[in-house]
C-alpha angles and dihedrals in degrees: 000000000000093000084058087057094050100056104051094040080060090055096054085053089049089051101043114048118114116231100284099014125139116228088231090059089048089051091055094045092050093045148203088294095042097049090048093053099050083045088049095044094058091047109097115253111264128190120239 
């Protein structure tokens, strides 16, 4: 479910910004990969 994503891509962000940060410039130092696997990792397993 994307809200669940989302959500918990929300959380990382929360929890890794650095005192001062934007969340813009944490976005950029986790990065596009970063950021899809911890999206990926919140979504149910599903079968294919």
């Amino acid at each position: 479910d994307a809200a669940r994503g989302i959500g918990r891509v929300a959380a990382v962000i929360r929890g890794a910004r650095y005192q001062g940060e934007t969340a813009a410039a944490c976005l950029t130092r986790l990065g596009a990969a970063g950021i899809a696997e911890t999206y990926q990792r919140a979504q149910p397993y599903q079968r294919k």
